[in-house]
C-alpha positions as CSV (number, residue, x, y, z in Angstrom):
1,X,-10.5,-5.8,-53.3
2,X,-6.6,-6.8,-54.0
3,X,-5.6,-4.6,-51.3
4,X,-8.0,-6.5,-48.4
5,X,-6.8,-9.6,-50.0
6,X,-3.2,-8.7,-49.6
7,X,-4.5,-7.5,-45.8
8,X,-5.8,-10.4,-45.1
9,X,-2.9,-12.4,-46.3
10,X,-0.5,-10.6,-44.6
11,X,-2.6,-10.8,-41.0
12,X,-3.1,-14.5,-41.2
13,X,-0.6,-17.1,-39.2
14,X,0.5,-20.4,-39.5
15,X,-1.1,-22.5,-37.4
16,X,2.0,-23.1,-35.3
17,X,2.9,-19.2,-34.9
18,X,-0.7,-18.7,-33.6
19,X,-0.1,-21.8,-31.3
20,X,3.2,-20.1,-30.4
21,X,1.3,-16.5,-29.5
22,X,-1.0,-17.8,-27.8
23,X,1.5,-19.7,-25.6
24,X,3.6,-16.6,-24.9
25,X,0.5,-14.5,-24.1
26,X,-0.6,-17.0,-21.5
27,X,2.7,-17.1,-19.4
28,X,2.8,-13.3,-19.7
29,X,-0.1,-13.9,-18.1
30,X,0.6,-15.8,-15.7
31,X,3.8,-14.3,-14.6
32,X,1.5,-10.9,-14.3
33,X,-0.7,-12.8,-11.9
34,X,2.2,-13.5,-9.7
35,X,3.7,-10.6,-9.5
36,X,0.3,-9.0,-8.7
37,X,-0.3,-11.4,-6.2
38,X,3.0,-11.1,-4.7
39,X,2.8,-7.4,-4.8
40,X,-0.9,-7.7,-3.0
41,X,0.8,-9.3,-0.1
42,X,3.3,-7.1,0.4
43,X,1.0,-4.1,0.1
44,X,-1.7,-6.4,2.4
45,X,1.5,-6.7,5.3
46,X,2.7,-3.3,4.8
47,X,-0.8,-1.8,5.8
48,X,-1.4,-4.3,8.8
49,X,2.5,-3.1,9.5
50,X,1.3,0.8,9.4
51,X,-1.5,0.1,11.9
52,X,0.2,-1.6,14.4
53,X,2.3,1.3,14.0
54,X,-0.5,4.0,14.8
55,X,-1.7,1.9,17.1
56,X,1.7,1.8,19.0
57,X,1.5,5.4,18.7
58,X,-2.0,6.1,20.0
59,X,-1.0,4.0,23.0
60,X,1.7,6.4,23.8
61,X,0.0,9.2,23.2
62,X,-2.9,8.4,25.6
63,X,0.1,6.9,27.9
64,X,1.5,10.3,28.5
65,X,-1.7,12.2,28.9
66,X,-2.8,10.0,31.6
67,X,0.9,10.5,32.9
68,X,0.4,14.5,32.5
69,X,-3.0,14.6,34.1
70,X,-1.3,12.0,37.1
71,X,0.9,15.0,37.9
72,X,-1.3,17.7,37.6
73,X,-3.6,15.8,39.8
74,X,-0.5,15.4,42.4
75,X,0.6,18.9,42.2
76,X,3.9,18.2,40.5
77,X,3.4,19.6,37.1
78,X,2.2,23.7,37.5
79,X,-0.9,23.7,35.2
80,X,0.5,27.6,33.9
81,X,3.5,25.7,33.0
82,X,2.0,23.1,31.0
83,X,-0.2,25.8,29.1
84,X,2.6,27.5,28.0
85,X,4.7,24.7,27.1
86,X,1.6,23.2,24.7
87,X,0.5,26.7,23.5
88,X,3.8,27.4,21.7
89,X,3.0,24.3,19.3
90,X,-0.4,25.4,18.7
């Protein structure tokens, strides 16, 4: 029984230090809350920044087959050439 009493005594604040903790534990939590709100913006631009990218990209990509099957259409692009050339990157 001493030693719980002792415990006891030795967990229990002043009114003041609770007052204090519980002060210090709020603007941890607030500075949490905007630095996770700040760092959900960034992460929320970076991924609309990455899909403009690979959308930039698709474009291209489609850009240059149409442009590839343009001059195979014309004659000016040798269809055995452009097997090759893609076949060594398979």
């Amino acid at each position: 029984m001493e030693s719980k009493l002792i415990l006891l005594c030795y967990w229990s604040n002043t009114p003041q230090e609770n007052r204090l903790a519980h002060l210090a534990t709020a603007d941890q939590q607030r500075e949490l809350m905007r630095y996770m709100r700040g760092l959900n913006e960034w992460l929320e631009q970076d991924v609309h920044d990455r899909q403009n990218e690979i959308r930039g990209v698709h474009d291209r990509v489609d850009r240059l087959g149409q442009d590839v099957r343009k001059l195979l259409c014309t004659g000016m692009l040798e269809t055995a050439v452009f097997v090759d050339y893609w076949t060594d990157y398979i």
